[in-house]
N, C-alpha and C positions, 0 to 999 in steps of 0.2 A: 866932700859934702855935696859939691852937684851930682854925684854920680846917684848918691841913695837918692836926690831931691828926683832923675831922671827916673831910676827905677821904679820911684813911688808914682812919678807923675804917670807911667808906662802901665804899672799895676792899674791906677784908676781907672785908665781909659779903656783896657783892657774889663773893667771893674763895668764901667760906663756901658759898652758893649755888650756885655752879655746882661744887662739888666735892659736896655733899649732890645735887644731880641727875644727877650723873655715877656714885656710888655705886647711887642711886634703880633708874636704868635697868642695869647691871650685874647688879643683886640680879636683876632680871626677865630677864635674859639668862641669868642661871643659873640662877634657876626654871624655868623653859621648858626649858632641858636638861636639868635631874633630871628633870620629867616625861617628857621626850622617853626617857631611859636607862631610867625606871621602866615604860616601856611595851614597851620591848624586852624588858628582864628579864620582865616578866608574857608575853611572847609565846615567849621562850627555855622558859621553865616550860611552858606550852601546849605547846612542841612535844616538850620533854623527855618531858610525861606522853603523850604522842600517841607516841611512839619505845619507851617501855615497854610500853604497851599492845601494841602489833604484835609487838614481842619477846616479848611473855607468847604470843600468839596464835601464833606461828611455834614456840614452844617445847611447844604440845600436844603431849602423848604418844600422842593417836590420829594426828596427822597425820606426827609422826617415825614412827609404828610403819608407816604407810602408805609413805612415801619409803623406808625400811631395806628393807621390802619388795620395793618395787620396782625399787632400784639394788643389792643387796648381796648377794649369793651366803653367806648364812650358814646354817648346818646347826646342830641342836640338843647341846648339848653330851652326851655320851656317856659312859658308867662309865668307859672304857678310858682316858681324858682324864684322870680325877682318881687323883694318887698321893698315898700316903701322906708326912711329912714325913720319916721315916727313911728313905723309898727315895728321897731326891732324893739327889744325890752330893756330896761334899765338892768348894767349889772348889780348886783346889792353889795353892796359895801362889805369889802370882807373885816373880820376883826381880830382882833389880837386873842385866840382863843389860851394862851398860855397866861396871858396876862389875866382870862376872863376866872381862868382854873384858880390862879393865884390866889384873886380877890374871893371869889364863893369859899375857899381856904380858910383867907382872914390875914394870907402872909403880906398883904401891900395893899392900897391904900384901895378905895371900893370905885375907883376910874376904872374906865377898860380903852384901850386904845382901840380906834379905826382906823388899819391902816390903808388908804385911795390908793386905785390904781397907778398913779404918779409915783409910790414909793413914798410920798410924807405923812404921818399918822397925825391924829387929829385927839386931843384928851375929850370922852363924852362927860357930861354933868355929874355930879354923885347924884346919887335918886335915894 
């Protein structure tokens, strides 16, 4: 009986050891790829800060005011251009012209909705 308890015990460790070398080399297969990902990420950031820079540099205001220049047909803004807020005009109320179609029909009741600029429509009087 001790001999198989010896042997079994012998197998285990034996058992024991190639699963601790099998974890062993795994652990360094995945260290090796966190560093491998950690160096993309550090090159991702390089390029990130490298694509800012150029945006920052594409986005001078002497070099837009140079390009507007060049391609853009624009004239300086003029008195006659700016109104007062009481001379703009009132928009007019738009209205529910399917509803309006309806009613001249006869097929729903003789309201016509107003729908405001807000989105909320408003019932007018029957007349």
């Amino acid at each position: 009986m001790p001999r198989i308890f010896h042997a079994f015990a012998i197998l285990l460790l034996i058992g024991s050891a190639v699963y601790v070398y099998k974890i062993k080399y795994d652990t360094m297969a995945l260290t090796s790829e966190v560093a491998r990902l950690n160096k993309l990420i550090a090159a991702e950031h390089d390029k990130i800060g490298f694509l800012k820079a150029e945006w920052q540099g594409l986005n001078r205001p002497d070099r837009l005011q140079k390009l507007v220049d060049a391609n853009l047909d624009l004239v300086p803004l003029s008195t006659q251009q700016i109104v007062r807020w009481q001379d703009v005009p009132d928009r007019p109320p738009e209205t529910d012209m399917i509803g309006d179609k309806l009613s001249t029909l006869g097929l729903s009741d003789a309201t016509s909705k107003t729908v405001k600029s807000d989105g909320r429509s408003s019932q007018a009087p029957k007349q």
